[in-house]
C-alpha positions in Angstrom: -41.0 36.9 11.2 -38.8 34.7 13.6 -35.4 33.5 12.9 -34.3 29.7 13.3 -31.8 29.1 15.9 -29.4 28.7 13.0 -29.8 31.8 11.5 -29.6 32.8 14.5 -26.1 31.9 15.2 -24.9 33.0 12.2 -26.0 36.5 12.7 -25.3 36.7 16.3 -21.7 34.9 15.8 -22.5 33.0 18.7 -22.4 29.2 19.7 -25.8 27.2 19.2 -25.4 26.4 22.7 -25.8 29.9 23.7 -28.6 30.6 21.5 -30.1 27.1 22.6 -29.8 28.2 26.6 -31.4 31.8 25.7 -34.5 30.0 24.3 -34.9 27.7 27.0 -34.7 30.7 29.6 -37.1 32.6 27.1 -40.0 29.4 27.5 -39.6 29.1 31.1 -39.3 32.2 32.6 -40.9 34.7 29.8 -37.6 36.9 29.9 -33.8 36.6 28.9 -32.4 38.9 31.5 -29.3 37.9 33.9 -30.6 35.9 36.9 -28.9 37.6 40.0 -25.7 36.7 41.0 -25.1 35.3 44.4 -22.9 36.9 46.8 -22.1 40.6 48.7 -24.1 43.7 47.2 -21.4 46.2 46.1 -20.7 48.5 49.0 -21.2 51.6 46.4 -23.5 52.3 43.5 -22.1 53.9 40.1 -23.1 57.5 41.9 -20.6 56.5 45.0 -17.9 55.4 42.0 -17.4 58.7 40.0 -17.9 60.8 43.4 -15.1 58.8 44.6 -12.7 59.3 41.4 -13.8 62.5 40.8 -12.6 63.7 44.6 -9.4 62.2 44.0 -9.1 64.0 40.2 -9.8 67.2 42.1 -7.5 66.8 44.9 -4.7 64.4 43.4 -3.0 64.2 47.3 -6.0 63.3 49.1 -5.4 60.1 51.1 -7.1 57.2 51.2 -8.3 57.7 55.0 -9.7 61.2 53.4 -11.7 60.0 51.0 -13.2 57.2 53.6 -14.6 60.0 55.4 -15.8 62.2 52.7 -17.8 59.2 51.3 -19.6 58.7 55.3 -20.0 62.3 55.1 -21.9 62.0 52.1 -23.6 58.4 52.3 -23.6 58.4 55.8 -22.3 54.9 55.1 -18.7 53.5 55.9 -16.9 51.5 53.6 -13.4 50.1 53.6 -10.2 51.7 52.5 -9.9 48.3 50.1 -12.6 49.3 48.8 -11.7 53.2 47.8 -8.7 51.7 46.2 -10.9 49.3 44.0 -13.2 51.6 42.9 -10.4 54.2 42.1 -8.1 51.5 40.0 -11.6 50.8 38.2 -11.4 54.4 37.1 -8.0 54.4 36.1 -6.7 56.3 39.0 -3.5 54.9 40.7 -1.3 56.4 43.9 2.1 57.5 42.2 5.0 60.0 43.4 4.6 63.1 41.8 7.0 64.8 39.4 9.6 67.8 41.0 9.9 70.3 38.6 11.2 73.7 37.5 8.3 75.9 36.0 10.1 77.5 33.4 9.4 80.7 30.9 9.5 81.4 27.7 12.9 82.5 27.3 14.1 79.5 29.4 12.5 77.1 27.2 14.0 78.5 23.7 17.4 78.6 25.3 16.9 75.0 26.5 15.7 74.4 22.8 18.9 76.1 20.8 21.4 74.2 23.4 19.6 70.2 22.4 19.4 71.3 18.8 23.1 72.4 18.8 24.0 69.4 20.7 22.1 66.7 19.7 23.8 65.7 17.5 27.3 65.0 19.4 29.2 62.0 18.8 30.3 59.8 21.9 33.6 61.4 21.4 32.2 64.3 21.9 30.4 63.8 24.8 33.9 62.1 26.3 35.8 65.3 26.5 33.1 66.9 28.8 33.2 66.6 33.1 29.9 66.8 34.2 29.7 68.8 37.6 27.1 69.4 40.2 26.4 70.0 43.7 23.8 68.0 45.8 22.7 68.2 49.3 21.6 65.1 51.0 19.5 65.3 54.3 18.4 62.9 57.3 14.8 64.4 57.1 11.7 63.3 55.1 10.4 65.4 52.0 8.1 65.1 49.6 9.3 61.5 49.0 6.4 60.3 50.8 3.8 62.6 49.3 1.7 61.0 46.9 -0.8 61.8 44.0 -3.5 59.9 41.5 -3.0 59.9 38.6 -4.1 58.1 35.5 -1.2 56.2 33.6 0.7 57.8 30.8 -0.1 60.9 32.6 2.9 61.4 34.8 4.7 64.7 33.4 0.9 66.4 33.1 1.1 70.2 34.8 -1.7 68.6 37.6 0.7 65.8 38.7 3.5 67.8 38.9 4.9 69.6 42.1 7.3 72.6 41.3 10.0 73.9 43.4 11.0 77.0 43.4 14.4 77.0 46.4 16.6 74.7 48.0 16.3 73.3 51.6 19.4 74.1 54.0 20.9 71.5 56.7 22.2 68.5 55.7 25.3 67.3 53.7 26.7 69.2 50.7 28.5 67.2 48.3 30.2 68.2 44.9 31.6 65.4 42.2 32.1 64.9 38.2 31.6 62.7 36.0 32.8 61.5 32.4 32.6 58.9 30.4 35.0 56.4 31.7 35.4 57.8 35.3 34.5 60.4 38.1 36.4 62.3 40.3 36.3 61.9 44.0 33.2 62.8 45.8 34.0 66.3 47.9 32.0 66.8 50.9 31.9 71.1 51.5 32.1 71.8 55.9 29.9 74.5 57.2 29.1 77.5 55.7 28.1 78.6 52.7 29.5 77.7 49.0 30.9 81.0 47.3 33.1 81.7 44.4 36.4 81.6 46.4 35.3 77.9 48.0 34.1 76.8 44.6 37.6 77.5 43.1 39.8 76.4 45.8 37.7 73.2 46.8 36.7 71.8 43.5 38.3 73.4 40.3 41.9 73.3 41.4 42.0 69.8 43.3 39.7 68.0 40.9 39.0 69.6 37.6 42.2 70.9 36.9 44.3 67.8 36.9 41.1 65.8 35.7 41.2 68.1 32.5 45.2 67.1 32.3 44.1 63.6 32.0 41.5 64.4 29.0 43.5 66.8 26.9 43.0 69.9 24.6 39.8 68.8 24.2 38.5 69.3 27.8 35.3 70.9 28.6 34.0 71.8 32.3 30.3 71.6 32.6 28.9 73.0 35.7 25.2 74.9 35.8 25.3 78.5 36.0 24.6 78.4 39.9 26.4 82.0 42.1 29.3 81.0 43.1 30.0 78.9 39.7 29.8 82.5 37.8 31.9 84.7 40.5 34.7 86.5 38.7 37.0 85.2 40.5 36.2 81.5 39.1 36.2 83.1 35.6 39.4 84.2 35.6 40.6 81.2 37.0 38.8 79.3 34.1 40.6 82.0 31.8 44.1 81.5 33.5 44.6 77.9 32.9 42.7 77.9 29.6 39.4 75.5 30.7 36.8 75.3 28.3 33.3 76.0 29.7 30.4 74.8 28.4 27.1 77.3 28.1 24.6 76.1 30.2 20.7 76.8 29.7 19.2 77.9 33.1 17.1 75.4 34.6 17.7 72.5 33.1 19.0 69.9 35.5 17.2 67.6 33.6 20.1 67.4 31.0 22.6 67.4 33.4 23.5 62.9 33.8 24.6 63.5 36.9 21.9 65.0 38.8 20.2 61.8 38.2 23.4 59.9 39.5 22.4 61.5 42.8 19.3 59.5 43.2 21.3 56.4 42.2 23.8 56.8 45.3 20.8 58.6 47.8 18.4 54.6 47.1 22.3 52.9 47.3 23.1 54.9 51.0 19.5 54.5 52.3 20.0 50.6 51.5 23.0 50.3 53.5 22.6 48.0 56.8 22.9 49.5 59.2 21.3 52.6 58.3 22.5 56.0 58.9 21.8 57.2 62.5 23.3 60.7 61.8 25.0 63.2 59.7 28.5 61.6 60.0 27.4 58.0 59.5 25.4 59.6 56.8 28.7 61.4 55.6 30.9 57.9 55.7 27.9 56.4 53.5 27.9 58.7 50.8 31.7 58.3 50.4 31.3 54.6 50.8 29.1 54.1 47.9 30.8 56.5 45.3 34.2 55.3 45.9 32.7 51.8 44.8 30.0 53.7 42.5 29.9 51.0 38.9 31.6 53.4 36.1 28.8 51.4 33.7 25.9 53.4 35.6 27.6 57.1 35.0 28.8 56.2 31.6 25.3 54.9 30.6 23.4 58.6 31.7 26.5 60.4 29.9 25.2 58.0 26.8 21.8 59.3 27.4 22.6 62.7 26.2 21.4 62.6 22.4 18.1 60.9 24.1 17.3 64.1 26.1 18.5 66.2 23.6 16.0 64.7 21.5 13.4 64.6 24.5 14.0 68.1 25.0 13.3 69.0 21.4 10.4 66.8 21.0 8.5 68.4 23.5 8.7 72.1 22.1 8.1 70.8 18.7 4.5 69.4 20.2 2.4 72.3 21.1 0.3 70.5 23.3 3.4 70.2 25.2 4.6 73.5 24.9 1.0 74.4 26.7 1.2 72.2 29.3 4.9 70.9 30.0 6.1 74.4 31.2 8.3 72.3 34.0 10.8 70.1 33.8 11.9 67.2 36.4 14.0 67.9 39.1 16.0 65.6 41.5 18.7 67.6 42.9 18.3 66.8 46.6 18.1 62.9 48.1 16.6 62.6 51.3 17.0 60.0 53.7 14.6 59.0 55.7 15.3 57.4 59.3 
């Protein structure tokens, strides 16, 4: 038994109009179905789509150009690069710079978890008594910077969009600073040869820690990873000598550390410079250029960070989908700069 066009639209939740224009289509042309719309065919079918996103899904760096060619070599057709893009974006899929990471162990990931738990809860005062130290290298040549994956969104700190590193590249510039709440020392650039326990004393603890913890107080604390030359015995009994506070460091963590992400603040602020750097002493006179002026707002705000990746830090071992799959964490000790 039929139904009235207003019953109809009360079932259907639809406008008469609609229901009106269906049964007019229905008397003159026997069927209801979507006339064809005018305008290009699609350059793929559905088939073409998921090859397409499933290619990329398999091999996250594939390029564009790549996958152009894979599709002729399947289709023997040629479509645009435009057009991979589309069809990728449709499945969710979008070009983004991977994560660096440190794959870490078991043993690495409780320590990590003891340190946020005992320090999460840390006032501001608390947090203003520590200097924050750290080495960073900063080259003229390209890195992975310019490598980049598909992902989906939301899915950026997933094991298959991550890349790990394991060492550190040589050449370059090695710099060394600290940073408190409130200030920062002076940014000390290390010439030639390698960084031991002797250098690390007499370059950076007695010039610029020493009379920075003078200017704190009693309540000073140095915090510096737990890198060779920052553990020779000779820097321990320096430490020991002049009675500076050190403050236990997980291994592998330069994720908590504020300043490592300070250095990709001042590596985007000396590869914005005009003109750019043209070699390693231009590049040199940048880098002291830009911390001497570097905004004390921008350190203090990652110092103020610190319950956050506590919490971050906790978060993720508490989730044991994470503790499966987030065995790394991000890394961004190194700034490159690209000519």
């Amino acid at each position: 038994m039929g139904l009235s066009q207003a019953d109809a639209v009360r079932r259907l939740n639809v406008s008469r109009s609609v229901v009106q224009r269906l049964w007019d289509q229905y008397q003159s042309e026997d069927s209801v179905s979507r006339r064809p719309v005018p305008g290009r065919p699609r350059a793929t079918t559905p088939a073409e789509d998921r090859f397409l996103a499933l290619s990329a899904r398999r091999r996250r760096t594939t390029t564009v150009p790549q996958l152009v060619a894979d599709h002729f070599q399947a289709s023997g057709r040629r479509i645009s690069a435009t057009t991979v893009r589309n069809r990728l974006h449709n499945a969710g899929l979008y070009a983004r710079r991977p994560v660096v990471c440190v794959p870490l162990n078991g043993r690495q990931r409780r320590n990590r978890l003891c340190w946020a738990r005992e320090h999460v809860s840390w006032t501001q005062q608390q947090w203003a008594s520590v200097l924050f130290t750290d080495e960073s290298r900063f080259t003229m040549e390209s890195d992975s910077g310019r490598l980049l994956i598909w992902r989906e969104q939301r899915t950026r700190y997933h094991q298959s969009n991550t890349v790990e590193r394991h060492s550190y590249r040589g050449g370059g510039i090695l710099v060394w600073a600290g940073i408190s709440l409130g200030g920062h020392t002076d940014l000390h650039v290390f010439h030639g040869g390698t960084v031991t326990g002797l250098r690390y004393r007499d370059e950076t603890l007695d010039p610029y820690v020493r009379p920075y913890a003078a200017a704190i107080g009693n309540d000073f604390i140095l915090m510096d990873d737990n890198a060779r030359p920052h553990r020779a015995r000779i820097v321990e009994e320096y430490l020991e000598d002049r009675g500076l506070e050190r403050m236990e460091w997980p291994a592998r963590s330069p994720d908590l550390n504020p300043i490592e992400h300070l250095w990709d603040y001042l590596g985007r602020e000396v590869a914005a410079l005009n003109p750019p750097s043209r070699s390693l002493h231009e590049l040199k006179q940048g880098l002291l250029c830009v911390w001497s002026s570097l905004p004390i707002l921008v350190s203090d705000n990652l110092i103020n960070s610190m319950g956050n990746r506590c919490r971050q830090c906790i978060q993720v071992r508490v989730d044991t989908f994470l503790i499966r799959t987030h065995f790394c964490i991000v890394f961004m000790p190194f700034y490159h700069i690209t000519l």
